[in-house]
PDB file of N, CA, C and O in Angstrom:
ATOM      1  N   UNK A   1     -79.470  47.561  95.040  1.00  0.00           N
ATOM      2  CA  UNK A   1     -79.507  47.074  93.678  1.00  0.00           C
ATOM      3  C   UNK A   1     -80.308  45.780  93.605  1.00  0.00           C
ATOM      4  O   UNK A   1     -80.163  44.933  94.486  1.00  0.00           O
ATOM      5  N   UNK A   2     -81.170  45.592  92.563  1.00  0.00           N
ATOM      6  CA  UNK A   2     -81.914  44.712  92.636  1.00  0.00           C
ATOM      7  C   UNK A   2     -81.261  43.816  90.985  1.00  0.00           C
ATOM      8  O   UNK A   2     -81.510  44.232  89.854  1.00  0.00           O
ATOM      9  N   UNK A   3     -80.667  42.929  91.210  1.00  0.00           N
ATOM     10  CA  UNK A   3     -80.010  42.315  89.712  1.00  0.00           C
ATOM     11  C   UNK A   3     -80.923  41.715  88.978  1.00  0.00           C
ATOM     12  O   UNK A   3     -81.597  40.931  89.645  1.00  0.00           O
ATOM     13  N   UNK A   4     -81.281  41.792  87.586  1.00  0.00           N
ATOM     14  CA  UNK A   4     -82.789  41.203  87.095  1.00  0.00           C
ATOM     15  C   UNK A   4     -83.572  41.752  86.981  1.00  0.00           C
ATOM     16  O   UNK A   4     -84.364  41.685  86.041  1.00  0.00           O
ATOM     17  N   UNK A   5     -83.616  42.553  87.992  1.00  0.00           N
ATOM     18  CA  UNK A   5     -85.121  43.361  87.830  1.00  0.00           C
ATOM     19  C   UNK A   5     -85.854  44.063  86.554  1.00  0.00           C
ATOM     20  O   UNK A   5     -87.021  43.976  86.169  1.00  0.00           O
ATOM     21  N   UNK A   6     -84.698  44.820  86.019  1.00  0.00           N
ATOM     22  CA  UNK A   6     -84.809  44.845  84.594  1.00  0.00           C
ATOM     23  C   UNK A   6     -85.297  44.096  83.532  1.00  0.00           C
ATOM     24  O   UNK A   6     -86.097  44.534  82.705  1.00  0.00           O
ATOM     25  N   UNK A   7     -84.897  43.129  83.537  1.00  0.00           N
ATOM     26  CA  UNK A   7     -85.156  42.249  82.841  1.00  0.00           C
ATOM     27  C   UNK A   7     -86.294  41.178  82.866  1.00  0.00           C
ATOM     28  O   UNK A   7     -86.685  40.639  81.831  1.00  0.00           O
ATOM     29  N   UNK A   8     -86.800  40.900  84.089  1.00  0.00           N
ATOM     30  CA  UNK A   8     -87.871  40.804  84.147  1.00  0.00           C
ATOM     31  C   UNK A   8     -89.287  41.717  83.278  1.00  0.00           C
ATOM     32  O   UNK A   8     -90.231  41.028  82.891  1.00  0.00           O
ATOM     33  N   UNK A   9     -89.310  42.975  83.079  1.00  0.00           N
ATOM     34  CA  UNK A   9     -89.487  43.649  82.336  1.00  0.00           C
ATOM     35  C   UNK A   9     -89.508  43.148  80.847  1.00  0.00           C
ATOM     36  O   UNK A   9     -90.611  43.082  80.305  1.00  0.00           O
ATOM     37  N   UNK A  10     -88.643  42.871  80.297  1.00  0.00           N
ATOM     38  CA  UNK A  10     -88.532  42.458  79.312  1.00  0.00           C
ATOM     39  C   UNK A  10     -89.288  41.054  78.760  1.00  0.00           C
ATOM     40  O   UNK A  10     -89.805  40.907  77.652  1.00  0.00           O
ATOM     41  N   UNK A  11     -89.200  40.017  79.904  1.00  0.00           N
ATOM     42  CA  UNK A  11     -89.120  38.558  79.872  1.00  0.00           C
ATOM     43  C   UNK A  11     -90.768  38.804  79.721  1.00  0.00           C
ATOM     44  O   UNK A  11     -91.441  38.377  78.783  1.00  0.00           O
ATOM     45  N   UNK A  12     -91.189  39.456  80.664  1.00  0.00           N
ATOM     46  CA  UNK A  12     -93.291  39.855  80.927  1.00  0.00           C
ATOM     47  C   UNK A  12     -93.880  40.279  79.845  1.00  0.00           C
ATOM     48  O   UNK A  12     -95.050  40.015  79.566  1.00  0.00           O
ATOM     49  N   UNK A  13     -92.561  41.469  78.654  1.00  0.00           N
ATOM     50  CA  UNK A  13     -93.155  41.898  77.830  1.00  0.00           C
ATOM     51  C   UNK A  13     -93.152  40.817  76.676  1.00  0.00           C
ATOM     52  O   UNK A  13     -94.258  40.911  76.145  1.00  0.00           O
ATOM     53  N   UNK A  14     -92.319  39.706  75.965  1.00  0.00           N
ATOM     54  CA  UNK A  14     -92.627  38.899  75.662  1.00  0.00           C
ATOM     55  C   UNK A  14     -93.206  37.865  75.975  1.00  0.00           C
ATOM     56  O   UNK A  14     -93.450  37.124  75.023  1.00  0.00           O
ATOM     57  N   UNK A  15     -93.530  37.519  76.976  1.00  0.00           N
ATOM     58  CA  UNK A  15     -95.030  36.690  77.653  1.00  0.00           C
ATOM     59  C   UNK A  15     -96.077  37.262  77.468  1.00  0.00           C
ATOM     60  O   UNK A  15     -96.954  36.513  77.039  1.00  0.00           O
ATOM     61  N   UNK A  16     -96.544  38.914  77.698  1.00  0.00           N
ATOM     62  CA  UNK A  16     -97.815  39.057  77.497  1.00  0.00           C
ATOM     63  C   UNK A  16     -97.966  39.721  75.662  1.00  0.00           C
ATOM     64  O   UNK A  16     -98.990  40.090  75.086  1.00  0.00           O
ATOM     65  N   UNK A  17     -96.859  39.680  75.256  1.00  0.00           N
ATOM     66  CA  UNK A  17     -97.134  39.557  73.268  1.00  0.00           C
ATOM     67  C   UNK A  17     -97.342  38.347  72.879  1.00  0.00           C
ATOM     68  O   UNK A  17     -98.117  38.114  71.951  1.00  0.00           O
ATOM     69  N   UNK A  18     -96.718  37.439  73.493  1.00  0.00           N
ATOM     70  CA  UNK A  18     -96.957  36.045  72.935  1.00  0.00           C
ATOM     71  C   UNK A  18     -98.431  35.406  73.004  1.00  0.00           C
ATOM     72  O   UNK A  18     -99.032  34.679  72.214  1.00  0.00           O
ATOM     73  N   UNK A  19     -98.776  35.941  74.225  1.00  0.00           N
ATOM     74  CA  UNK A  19    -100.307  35.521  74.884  1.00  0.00           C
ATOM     75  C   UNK A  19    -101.007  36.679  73.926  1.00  0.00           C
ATOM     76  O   UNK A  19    -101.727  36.082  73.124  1.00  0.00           O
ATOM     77  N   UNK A  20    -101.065  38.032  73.719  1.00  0.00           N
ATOM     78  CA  UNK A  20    -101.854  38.599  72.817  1.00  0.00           C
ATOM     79  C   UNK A  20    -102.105  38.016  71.734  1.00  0.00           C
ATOM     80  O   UNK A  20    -103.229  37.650  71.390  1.00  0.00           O
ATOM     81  N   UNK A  21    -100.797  37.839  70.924  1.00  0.00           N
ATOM     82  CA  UNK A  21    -100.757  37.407  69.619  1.00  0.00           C
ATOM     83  C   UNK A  21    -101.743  35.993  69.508  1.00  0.00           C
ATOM     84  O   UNK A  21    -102.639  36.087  68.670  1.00  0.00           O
ATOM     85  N   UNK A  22    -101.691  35.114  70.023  1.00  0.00           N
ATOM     86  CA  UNK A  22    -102.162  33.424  70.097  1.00  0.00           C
ATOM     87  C   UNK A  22    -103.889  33.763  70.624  1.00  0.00           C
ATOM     88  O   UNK A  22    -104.819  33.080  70.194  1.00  0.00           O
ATOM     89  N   UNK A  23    -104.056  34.704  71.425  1.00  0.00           N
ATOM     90  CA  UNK A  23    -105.290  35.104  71.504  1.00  0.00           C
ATOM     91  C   UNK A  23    -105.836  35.853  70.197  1.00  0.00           C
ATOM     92  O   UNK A  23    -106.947  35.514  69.789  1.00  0.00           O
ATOM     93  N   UNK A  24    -105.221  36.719  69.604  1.00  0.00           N
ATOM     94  CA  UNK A  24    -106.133  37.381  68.263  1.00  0.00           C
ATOM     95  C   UNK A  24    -106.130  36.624  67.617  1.00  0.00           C
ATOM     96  O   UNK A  24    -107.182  36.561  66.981  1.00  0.00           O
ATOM     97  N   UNK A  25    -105.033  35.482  67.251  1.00  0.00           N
ATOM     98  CA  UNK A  25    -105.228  34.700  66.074  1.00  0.00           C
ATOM     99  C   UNK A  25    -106.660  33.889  66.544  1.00  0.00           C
ATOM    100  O   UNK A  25    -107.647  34.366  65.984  1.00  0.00           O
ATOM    101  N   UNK A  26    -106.899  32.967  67.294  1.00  0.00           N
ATOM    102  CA  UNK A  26    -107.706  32.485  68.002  1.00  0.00           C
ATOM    103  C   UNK A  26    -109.097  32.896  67.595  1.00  0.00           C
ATOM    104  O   UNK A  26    -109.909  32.233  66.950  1.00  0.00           O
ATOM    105  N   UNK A  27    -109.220  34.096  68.085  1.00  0.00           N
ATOM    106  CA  UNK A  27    -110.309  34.957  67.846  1.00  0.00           C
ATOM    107  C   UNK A  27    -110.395  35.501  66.406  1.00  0.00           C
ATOM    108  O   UNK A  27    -111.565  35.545  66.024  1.00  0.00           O
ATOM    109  N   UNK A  28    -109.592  35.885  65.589  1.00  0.00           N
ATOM    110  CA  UNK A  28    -109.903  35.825  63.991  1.00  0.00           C
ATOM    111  C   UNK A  28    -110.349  34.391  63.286  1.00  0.00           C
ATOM    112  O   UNK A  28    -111.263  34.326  62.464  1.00  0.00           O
ATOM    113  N   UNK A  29    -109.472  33.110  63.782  1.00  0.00           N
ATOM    114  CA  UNK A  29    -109.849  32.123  63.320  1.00  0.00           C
ATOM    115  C   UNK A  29    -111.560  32.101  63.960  1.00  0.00           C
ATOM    116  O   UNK A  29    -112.071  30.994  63.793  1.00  0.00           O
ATOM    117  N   UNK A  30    -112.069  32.663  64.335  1.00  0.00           N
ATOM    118  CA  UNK A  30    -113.133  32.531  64.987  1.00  0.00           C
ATOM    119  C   UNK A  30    -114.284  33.651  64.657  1.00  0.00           C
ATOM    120  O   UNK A  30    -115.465  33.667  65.005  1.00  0.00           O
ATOM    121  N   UNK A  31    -113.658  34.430  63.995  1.00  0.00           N
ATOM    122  CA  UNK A  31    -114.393  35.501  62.973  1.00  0.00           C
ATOM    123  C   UNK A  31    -115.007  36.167  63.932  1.00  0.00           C
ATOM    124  O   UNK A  31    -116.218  36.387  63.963  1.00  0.00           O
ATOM    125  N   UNK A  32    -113.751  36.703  65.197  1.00  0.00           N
ATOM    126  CA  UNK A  32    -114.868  37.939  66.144  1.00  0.00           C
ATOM    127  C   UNK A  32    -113.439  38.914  65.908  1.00  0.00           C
ATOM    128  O   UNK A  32    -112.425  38.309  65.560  1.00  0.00           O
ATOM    129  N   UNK A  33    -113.390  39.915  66.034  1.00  0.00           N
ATOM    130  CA  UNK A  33    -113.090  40.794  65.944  1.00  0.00           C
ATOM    131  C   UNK A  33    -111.774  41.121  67.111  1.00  0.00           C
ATOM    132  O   UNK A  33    -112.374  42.154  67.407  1.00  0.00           O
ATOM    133  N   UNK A  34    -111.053  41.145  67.642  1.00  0.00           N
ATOM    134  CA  UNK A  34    -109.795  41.058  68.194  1.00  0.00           C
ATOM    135  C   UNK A  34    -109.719  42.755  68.551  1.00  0.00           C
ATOM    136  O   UNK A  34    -109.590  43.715  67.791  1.00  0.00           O
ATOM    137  N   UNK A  35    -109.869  42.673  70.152  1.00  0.00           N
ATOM    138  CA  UNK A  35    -109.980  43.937  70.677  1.00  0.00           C
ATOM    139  C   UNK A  35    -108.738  43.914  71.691  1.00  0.00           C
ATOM    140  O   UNK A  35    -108.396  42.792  72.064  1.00  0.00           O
ATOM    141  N   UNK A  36    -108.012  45.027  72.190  1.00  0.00           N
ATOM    142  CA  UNK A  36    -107.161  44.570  73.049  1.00  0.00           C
ATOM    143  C   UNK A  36    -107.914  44.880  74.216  1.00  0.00           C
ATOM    144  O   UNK A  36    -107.450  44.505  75.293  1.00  0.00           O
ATOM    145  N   UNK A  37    -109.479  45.776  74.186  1.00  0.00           N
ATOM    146  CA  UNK A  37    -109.617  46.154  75.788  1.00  0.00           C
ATOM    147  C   UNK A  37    -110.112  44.488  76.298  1.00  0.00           C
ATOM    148  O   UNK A  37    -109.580  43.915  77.249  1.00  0.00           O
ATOM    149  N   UNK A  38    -111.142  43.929  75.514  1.00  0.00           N
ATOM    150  CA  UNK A  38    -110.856  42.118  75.342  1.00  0.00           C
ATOM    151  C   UNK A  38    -110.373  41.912  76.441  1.00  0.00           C
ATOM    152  O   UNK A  38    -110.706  41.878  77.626  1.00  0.00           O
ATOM    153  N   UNK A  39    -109.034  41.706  75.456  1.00  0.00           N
ATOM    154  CA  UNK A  39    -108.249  40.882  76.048  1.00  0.00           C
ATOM    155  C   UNK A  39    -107.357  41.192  77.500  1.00  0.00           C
ATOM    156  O   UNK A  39    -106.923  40.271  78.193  1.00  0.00           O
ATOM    157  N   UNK A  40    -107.222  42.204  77.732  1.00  0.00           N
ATOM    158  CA  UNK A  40    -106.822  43.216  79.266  1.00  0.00           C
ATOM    159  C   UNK A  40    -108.008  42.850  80.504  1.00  0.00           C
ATOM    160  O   UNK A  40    -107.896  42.802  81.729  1.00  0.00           O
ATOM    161  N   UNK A  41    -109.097  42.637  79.650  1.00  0.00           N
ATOM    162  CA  UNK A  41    -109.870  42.532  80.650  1.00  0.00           C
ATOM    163  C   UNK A  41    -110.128  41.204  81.339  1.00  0.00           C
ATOM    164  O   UNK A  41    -110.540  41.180  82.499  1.00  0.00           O
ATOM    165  N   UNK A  42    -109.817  39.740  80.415  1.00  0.00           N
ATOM    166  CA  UNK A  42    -109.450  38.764  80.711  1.00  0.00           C
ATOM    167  C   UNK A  42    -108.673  38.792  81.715  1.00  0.00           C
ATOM    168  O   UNK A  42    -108.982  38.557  82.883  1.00  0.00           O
ATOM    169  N   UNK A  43    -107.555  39.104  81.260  1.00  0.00           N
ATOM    170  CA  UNK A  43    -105.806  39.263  81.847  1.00  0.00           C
ATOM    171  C   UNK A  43    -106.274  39.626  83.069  1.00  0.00           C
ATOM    172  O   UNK A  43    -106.224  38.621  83.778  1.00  0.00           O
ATOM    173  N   UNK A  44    -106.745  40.644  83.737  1.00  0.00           N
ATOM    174  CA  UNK A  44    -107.065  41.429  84.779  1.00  0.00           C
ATOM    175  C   UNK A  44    -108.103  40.223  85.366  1.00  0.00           C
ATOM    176  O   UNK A  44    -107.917  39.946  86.551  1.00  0.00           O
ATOM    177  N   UNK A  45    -108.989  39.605  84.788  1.00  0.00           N
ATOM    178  CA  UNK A  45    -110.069  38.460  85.460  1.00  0.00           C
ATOM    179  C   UNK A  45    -109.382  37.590  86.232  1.00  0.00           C
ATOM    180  O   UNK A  45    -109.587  37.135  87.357  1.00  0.00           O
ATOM    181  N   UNK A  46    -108.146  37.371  85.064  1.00  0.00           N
ATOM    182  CA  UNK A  46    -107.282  35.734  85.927  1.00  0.00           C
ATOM    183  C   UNK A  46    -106.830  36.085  86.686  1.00  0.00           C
ATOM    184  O   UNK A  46    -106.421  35.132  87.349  1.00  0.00           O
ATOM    185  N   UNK A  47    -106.523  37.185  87.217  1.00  0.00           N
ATOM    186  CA  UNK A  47    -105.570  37.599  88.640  1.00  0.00           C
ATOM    187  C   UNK A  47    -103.938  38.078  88.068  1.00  0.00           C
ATOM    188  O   UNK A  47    -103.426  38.792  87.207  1.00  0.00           O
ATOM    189  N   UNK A  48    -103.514  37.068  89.288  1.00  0.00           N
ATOM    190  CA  UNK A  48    -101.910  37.530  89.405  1.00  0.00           C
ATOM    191  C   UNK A  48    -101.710  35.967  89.551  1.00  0.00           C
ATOM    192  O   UNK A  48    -102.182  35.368  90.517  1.00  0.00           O
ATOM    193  N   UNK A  49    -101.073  35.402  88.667  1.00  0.00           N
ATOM    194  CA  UNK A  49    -101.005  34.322  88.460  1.00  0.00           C
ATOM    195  C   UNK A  49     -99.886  34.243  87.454  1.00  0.00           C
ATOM    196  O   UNK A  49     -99.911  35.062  86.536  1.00  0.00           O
ATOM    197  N   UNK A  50     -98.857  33.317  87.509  1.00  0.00           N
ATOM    198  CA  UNK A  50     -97.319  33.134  86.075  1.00  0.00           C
ATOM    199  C   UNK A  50     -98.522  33.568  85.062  1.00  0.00           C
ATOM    200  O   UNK A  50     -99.717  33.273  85.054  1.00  0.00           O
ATOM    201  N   UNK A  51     -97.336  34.784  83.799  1.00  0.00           N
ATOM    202  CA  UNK A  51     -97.999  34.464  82.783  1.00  0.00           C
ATOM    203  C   UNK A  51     -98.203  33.166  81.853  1.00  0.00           C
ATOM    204  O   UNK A  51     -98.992  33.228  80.910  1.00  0.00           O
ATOM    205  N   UNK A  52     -97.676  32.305  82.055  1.00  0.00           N
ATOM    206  CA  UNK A  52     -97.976  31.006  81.527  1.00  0.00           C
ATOM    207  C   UNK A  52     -98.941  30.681  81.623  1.00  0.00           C
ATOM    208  O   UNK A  52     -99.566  30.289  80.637  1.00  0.00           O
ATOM    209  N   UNK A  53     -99.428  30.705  82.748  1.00  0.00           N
ATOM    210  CA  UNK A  53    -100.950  29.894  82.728  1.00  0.00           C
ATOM    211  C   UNK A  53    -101.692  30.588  82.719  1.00  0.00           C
ATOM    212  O   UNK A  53    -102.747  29.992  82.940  1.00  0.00           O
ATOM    213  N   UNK A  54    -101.950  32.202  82.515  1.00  0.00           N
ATOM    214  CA  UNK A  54    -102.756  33.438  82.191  1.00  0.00           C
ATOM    215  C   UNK A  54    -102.630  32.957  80.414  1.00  0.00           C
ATOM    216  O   UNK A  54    -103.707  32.935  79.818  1.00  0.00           O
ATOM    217  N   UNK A  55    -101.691  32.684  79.814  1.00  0.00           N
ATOM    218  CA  UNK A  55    -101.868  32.240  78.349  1.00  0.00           C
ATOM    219  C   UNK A  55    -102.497  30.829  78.304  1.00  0.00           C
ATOM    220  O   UNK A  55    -103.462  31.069  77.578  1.00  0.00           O
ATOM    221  N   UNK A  56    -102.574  29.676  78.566  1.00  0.00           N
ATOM    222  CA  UNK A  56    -102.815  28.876  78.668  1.00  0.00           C
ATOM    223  C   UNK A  56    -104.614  28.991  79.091  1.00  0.00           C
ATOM    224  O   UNK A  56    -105.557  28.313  78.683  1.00  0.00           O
ATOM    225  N   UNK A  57    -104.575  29.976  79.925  1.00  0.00           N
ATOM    226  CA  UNK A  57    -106.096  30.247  80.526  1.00  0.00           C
ATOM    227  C   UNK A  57    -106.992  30.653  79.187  1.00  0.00           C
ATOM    228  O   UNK A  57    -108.117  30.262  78.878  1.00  0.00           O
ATOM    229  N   UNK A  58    -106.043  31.636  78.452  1.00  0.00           N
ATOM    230  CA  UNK A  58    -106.956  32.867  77.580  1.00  0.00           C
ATOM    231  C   UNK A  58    -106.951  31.902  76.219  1.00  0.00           C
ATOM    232  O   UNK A  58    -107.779  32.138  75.339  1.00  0.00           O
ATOM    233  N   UNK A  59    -106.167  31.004  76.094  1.00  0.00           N
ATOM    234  CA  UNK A  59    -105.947  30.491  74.693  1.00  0.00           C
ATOM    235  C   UNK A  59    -106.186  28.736  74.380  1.00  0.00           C
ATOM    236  O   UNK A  59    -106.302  28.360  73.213  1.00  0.00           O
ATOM    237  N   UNK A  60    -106.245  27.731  75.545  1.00  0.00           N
ATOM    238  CA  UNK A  60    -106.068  26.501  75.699  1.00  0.00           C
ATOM    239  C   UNK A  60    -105.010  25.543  75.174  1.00  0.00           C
ATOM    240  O   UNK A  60    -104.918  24.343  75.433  1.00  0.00           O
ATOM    241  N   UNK A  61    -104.179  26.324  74.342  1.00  0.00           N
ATOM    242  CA  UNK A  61    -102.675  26.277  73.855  1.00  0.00           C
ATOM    243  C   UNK A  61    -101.860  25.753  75.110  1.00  0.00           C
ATOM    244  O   UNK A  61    -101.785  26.522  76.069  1.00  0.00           O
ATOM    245  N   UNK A  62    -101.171  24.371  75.203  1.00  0.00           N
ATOM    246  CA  UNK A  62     -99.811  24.760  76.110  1.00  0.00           C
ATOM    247  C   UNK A  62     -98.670  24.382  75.715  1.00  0.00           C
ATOM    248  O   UNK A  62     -97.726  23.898  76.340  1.00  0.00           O
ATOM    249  N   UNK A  63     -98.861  24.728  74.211  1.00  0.00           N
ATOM    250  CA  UNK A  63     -97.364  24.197  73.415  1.00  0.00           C
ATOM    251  C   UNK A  63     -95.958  25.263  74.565  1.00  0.00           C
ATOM    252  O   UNK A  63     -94.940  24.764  75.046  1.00  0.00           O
ATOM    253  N   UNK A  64     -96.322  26.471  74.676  1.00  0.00           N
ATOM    254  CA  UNK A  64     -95.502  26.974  75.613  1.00  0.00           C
ATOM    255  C   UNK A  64     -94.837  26.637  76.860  1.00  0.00           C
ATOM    256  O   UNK A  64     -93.795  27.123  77.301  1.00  0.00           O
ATOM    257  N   UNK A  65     -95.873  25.379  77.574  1.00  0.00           N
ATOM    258  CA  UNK A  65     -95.327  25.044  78.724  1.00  0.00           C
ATOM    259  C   UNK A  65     -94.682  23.963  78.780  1.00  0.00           C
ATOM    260  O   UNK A  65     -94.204  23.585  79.850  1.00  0.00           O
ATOM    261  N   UNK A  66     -94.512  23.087  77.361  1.00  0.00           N
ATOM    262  CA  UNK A  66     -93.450  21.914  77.325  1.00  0.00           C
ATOM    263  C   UNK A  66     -92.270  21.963  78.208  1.00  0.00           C
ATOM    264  O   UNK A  66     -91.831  21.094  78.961  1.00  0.00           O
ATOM    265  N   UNK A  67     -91.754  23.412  77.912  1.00  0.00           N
ATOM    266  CA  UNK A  67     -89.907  23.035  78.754  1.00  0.00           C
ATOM    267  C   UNK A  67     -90.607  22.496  80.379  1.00  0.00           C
ATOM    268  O   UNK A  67     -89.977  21.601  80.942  1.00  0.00           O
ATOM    269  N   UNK A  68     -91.534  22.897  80.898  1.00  0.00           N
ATOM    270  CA  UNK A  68     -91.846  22.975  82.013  1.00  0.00           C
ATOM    271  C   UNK A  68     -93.010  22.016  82.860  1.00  0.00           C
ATOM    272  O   UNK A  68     -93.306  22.061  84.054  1.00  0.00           O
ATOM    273  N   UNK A  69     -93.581  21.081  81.700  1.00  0.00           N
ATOM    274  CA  UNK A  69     -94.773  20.186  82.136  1.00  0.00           C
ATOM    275  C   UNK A  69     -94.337  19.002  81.856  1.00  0.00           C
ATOM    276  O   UNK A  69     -93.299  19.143  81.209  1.00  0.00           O
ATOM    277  N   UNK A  70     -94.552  18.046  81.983  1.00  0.00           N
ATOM    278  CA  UNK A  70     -94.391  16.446  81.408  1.00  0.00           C
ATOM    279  C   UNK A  70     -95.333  15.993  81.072  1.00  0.00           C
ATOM    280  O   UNK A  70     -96.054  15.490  81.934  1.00  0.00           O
ATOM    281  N   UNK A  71     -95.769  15.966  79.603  1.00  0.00           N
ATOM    282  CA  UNK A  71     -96.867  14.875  79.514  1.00  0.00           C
ATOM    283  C   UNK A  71     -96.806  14.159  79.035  1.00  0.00           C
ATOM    284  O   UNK A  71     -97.729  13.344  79.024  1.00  0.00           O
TER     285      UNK A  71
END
């Protein structure tokens, strides 16, 4: 039994909606057109890396990483 594991699942799928979403807006405020193959293909560029900083990478946003940075 692996405890979590599940849920991890879950936790990734709201990390990589949150990072979609902040990327299309981004890119509409920017009057290009908001593709998801785009944005997969980014995702896939940065590696395997926390999604935090795969959002942070794709968007320059790090209102997300407050609980976790000090500045």
């Amino acid at each position: 039994r692996q405890p979590g594991y599940g849920t991890s699942y879950i936790t990734g799928k709201y990390l990589m909606e949150a990072a979609m979403a902040d990327y299309a807006r981004i890119q509409e405020l920017n009057e290009v057109a908001f593709k998801t193959k785009d944005f997969f293909d980014i995702i896939n560029r940065i590696g395997n890396i926390p999604m935090a900083l795969g959002h942070w990478e794709l968007t320059g946003e790090k209102h997300h990483l407050s609980p976790i940075v000090n500045d």
